[in-house]
N, C-alpha and C positions, 0 to 999 in steps of 0.2 A: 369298689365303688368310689367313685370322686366325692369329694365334698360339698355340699349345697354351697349357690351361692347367696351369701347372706345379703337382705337388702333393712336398710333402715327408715323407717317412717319417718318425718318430721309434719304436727301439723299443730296448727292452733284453734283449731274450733272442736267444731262438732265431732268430725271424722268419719262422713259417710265415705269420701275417695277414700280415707286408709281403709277404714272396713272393706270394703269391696274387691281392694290391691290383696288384700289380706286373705278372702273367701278365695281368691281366684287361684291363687300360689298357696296355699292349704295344703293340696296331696301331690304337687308337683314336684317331679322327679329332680328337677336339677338347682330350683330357687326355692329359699323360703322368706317369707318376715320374720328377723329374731328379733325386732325390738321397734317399740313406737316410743318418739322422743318426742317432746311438746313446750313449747315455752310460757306456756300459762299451766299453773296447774292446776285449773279446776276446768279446764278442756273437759266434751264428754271425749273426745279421744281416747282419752285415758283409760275411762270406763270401759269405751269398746272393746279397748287390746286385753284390758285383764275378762272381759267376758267370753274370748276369742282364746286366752292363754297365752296371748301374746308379751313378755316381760315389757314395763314401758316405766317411761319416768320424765318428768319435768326438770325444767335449767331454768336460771335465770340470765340475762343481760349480757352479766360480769364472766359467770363459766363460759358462755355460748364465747364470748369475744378474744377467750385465753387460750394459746395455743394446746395445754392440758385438755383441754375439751375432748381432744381425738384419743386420747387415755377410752374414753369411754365409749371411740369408736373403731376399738382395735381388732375386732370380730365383722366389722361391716366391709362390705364388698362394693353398695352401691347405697345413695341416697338416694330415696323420693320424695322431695317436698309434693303434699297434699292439702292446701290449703295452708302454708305455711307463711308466715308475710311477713318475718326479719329478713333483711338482707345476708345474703349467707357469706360471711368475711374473707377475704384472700386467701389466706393459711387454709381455711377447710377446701377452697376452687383448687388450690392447690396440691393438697395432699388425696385429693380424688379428682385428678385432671378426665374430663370427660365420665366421669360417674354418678356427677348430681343429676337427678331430671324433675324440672319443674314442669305443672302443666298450670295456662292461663286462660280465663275462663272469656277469651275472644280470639281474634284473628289479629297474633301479631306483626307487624309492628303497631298495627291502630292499637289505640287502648289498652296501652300498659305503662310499666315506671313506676315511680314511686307510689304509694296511694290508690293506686288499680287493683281495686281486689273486689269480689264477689258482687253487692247490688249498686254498689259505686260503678263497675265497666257498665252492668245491663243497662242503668241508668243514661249511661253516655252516649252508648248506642244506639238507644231509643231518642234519646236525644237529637242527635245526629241525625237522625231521621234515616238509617242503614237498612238497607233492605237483606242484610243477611250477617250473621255472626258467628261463631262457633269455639271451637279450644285449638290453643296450642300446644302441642306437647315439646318442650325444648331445654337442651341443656344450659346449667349453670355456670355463668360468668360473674366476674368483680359486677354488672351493672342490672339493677332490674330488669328481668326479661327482656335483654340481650343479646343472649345465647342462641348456640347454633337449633335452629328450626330441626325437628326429628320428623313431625308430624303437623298437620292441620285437617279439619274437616269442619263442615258448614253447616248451618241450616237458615230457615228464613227468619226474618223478621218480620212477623204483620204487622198489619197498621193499627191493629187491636190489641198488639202485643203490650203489657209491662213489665219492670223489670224482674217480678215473680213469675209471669209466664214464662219468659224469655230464660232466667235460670232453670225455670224446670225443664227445655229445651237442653240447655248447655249442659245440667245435670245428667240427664240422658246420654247427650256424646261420650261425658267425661266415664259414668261407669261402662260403657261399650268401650269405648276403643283404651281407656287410661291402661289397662291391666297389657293389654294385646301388644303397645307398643313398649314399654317395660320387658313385657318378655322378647318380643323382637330384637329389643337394642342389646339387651343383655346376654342374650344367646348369640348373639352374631358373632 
């Protein structure tokens, strides 16, 4: 039997996307999660992967920035940033060319870059007065959500909507489809 391929979490919040990437690759045959990384450490992330069994552990600033870092990712096969919001440095786009996968919680290119992350986009969207938003699912480059497009898919925007409604929308896409295109890209 071949060997699983290993995929690594990166997130700073909560971590319901890793949870859910996490539940979905559980009893599958060919991937699993060996390890949830986090740049805050008092993330509930944390929580969830040792609740899940999953080994996980915090970085700070200084490791994350030093090329030693990949020491600690010499078993990972693939990144998924899940809510993850440092910029991810050259040396790591590099030493996993086409294996980072961020997903962003609109339709890029609207609504991303630096500072685009969770009720900051729904905000701007509603804003904008858009009548439809949704996730991107896309690889990582040197530039905030950048990277080459994998996936998108939609939904509306009402005119009742706010930027809680509207995440609980995006929420929705992201646990459907986040897990399905992971294993798409990674199995191909």
């Amino acid at each position: 039997m071949e060997p699983k391929i290993n995929i690594a979490i990166f997130a700073s919040g909560s971590g319901t996307n890793a949870e859910n990437i996490a539940n979905y690759f559980e009893d599958h045959e060919r991937v699993q999660v060996h390890e949830v990384l986090s740049n805050n450490p008092s993330a509930f992330v944390l929580q969830r992967a040792e609740n899940l069994g999953i080994p996980s552990s915090s970085f700070n600033k200084e490791e994350f920035m030093s090329e030693r870092f990949l020491e600690r990712l010499e078993k990972t096969d693939f990144i998924i940033l899940a809510g993850f919001l440092w910029l991810v440095p050259g040396y790591l786009v590099e030493a996993f060319p086409e294996r980072i996968i961020n997903i962003h919680p609109a339709l890029l290119p609207k609504y991303g870059g630096k500072g685009m992350y969770g009720s900051r986009v729904h905000e701007a969207v509603i804003e904008a007065k858009e009548k439809e938003s949704g996730i991107t699912i896309h690889l990582v480059n040197q530039e905030y959500d950048k990277g080459k497009v994998l996936f998108q898919t939609k939904c509306e925007v009402g005119k009742n909507d706010t930027p809680d409604t509207l995440a609980k929308k995006i929420h929705a896409l992201e646990y459907e489809f986040f897990p399905k295109v992971i294993e798409e890209y990674i199995l191909d």
